[in-house]
C-alpha positions as CSV (number, residue, x, y, z in Angstrom):
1,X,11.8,-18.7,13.8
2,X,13.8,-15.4,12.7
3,X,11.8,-12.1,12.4
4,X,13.6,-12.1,8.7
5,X,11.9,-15.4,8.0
6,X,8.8,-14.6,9.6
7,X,8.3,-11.9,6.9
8,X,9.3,-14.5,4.3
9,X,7.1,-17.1,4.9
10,X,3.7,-16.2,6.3
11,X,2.2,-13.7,3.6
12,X,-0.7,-11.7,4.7
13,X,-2.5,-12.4,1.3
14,X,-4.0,-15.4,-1.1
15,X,-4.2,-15.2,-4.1
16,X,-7.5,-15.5,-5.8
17,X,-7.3,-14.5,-9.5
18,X,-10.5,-14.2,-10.9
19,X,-11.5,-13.5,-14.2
20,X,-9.7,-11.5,-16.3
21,X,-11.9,-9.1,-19.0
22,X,-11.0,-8.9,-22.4
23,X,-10.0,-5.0,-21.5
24,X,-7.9,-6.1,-18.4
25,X,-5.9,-8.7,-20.6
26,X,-5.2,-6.0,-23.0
27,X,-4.1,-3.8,-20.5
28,X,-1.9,-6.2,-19.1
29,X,-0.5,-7.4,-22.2
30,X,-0.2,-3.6,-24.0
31,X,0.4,-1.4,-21.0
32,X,2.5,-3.4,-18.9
33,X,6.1,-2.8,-20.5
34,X,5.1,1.2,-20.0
35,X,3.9,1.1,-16.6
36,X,4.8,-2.1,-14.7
37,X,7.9,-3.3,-12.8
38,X,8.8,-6.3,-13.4
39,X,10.4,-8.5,-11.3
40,X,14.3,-8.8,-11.2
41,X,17.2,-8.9,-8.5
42,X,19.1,-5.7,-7.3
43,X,17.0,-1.9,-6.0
44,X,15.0,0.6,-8.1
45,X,16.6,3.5,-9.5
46,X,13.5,5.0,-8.9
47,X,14.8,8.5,-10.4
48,X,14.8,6.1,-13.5
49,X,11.7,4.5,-12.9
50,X,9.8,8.0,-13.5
51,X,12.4,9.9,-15.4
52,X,12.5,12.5,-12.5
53,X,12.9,13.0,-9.0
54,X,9.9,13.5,-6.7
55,X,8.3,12.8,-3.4
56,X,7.6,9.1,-3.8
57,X,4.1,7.2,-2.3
58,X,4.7,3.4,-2.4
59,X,0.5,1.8,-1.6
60,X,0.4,-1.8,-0.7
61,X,-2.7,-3.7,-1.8
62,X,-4.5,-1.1,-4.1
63,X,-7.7,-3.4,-5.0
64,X,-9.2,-2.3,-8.8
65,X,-6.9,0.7,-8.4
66,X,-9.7,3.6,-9.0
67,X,-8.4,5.3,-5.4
68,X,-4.7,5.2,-6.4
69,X,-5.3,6.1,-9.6
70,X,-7.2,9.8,-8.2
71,X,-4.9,10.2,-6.0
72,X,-1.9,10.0,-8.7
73,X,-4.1,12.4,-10.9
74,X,-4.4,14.6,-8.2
75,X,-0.9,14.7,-7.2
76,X,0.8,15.2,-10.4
77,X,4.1,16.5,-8.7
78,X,4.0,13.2,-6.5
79,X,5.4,10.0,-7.9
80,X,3.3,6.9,-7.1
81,X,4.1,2.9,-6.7
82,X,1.0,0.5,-6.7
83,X,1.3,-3.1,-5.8
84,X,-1.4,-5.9,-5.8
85,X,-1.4,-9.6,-6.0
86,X,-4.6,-10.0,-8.4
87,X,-4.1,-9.7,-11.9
88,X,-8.2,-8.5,-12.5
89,X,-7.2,-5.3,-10.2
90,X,-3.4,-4.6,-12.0
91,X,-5.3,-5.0,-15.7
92,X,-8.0,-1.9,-14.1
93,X,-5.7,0.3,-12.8
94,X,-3.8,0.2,-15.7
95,X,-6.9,0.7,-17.8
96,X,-7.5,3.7,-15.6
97,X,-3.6,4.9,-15.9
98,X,-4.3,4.7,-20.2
99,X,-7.7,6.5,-20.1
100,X,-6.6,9.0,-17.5
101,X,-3.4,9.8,-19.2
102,X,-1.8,9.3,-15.6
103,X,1.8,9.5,-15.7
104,X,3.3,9.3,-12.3
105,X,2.0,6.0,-10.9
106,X,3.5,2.8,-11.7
107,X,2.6,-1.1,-10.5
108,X,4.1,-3.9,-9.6
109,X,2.3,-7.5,-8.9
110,X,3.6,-9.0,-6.2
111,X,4.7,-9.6,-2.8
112,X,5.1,-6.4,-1.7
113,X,6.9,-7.5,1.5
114,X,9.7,-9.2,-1.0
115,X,9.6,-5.8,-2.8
116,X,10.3,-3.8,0.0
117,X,13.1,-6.0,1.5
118,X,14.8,-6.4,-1.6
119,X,13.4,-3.9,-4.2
120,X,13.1,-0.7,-2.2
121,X,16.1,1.7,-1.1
122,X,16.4,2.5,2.3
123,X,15.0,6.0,3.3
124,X,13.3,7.0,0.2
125,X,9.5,6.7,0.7
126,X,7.8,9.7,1.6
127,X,4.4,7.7,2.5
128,X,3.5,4.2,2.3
129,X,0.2,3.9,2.5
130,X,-1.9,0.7,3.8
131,X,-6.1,0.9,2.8
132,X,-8.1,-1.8,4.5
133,X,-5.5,-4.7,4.5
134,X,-7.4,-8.3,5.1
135,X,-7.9,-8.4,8.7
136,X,-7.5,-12.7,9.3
137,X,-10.5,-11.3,12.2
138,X,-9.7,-15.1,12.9
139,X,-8.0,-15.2,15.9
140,X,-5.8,-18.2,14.9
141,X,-5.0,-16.5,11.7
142,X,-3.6,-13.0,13.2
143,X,-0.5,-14.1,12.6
144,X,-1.4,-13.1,8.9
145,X,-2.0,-9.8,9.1
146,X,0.5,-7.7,7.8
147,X,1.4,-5.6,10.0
148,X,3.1,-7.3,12.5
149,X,6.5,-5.9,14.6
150,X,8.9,-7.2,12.3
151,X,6.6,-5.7,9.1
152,X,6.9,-2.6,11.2
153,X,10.7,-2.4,11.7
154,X,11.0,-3.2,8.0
155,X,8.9,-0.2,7.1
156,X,11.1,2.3,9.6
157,X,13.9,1.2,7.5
158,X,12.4,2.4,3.9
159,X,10.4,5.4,4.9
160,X,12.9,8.4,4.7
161,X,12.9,10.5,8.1
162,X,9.8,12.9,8.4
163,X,8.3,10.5,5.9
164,X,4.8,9.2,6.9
165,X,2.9,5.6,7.4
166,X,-0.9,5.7,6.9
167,X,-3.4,2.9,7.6
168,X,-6.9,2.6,7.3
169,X,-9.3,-0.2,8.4
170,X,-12.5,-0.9,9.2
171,X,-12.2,-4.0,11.6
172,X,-11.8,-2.6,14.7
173,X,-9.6,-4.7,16.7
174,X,-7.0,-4.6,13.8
175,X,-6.9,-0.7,14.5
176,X,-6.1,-1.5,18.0
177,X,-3.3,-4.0,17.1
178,X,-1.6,-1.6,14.5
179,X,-2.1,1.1,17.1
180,X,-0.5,-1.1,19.7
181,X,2.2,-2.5,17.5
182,X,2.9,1.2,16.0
183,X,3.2,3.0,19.6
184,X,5.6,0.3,20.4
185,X,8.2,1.0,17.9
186,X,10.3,4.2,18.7
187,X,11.1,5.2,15.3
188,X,7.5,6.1,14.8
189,X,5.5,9.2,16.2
190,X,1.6,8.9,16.0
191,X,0.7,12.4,14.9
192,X,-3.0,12.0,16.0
193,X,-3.8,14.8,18.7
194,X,-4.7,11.9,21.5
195,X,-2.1,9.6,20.0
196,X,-5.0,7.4,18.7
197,X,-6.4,8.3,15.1
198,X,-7.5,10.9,12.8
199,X,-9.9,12.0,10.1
200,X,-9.8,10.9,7.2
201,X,-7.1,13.2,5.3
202,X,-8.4,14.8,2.2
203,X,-5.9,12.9,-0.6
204,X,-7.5,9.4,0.5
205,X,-10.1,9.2,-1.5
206,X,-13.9,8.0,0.0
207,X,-14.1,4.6,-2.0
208,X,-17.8,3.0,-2.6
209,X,-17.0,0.0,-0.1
210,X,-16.7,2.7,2.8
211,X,-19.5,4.3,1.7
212,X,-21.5,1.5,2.2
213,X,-19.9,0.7,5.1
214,X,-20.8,4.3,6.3
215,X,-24.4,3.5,5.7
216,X,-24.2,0.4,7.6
217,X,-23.0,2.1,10.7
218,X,-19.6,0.5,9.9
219,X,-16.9,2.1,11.7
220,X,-13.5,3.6,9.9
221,X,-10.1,3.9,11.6
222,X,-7.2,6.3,10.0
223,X,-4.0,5.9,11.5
224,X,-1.0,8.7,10.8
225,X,2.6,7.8,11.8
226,X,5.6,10.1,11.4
227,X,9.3,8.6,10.8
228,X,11.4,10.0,13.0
């Protein structure tokens, strides 16, 4: 099997939908055509997308959306792109887009591995970030996780040059695979001191699963990767 179809057909996530609230649903329903991209064939004008041009941060599986959404209102000369496969978490960080009067973050729910093949232009992300993916800790289901060589060569191609990939996960062993996996490609530079990982940076917010991770003794893992 190809790398291409590799990235096609195992997908990293299932979809569990949940409950939808009654604000949610009217977020979706009323927000949506101001703030969502919806799916069609062909790339993003993305000067379009936000009526200017701007350093743009493109975050793959955002959850309820309450970090993105901090980080977008605290980078208001920074264009953001959310994407997540649950509607419950699109419907909140909409919500939080509305209340907050946030307006350089837009969503998309869906695939974002289909998005970034086909959706994305080469060279023009200036960070994609990747919070606590689902680590399959199942041996047997590794092949899951998302980042994966063929994920990582994909990602070279749609970060601009000098642009930056950040990770974050507390399951140990996935650190050391996306270490491994990033070290190995060389259009990526770790920019950890040791070439291992950093400190948290201060634009990722602390969310309240890490803090009770933090109280738990649970470990955290950031890892930094320049473009070359």
């Amino acid at each position: 099997m190809s790398e291409e179809r590799t990235l096609r057909t195992v997908r990293s996530f299932v979809r569990r939908e949940g409950r939808l609230t009654p604000g949610q649903e009217r977020a979706l329903e009323d927000l949506w055509p101001h703030y969502g991209i919806d799916e069609a064939d062909g790339l993003i004008d993305l000067q379009q997308l936000f009526g200017r041009t701007a350093p743009i941060v493109f975050e793959i599986g955002f959850g309820n959306g309450s970090s993105l959404a901090e980080m977008a209102a605290n980078q208001p000369d920074t264009n953001f792109i959310g994407v997540e496969v649950h509607r419950p978490g699109v419907g909140h960080l909409l919500k939080l887009i509305d209340e907050q009067e946030i307006t350089n973050l837009r969503v998309a729910c869906t695939d974002a591995v289909e998005l970034l093949k086909h959706r994305i232009p080469d060279s023009s992300l200036d960070r994609l970030q990747l919070y606590f993916p689902d680590p399959w800790h199942k041996k047997r289901h590794h092949k899951r996780r998302i980042i994966q060589p063929a994920f990582v060569e994909l990602l070279a191609q749609k970060i601009k040059p000098s642009g930056h990939l950040h990770m974050a996960t507390d399951w140990q062993h996935y650190a050391e695979q996306m270490l491994d996996d990033l070290s190995q490609n060389s259009d990526f530079i770790n920019c950890a001191e040791d070439a291992t990982y950093i400190p948290r940076p201060d634009y990722r917010p602390l969310t309240k699963f890490e803090q009770r991770g933090q109280r738990l003794g649970h470990g955290v893992w950031d890892l930094l990767f320049t473009r070359k």
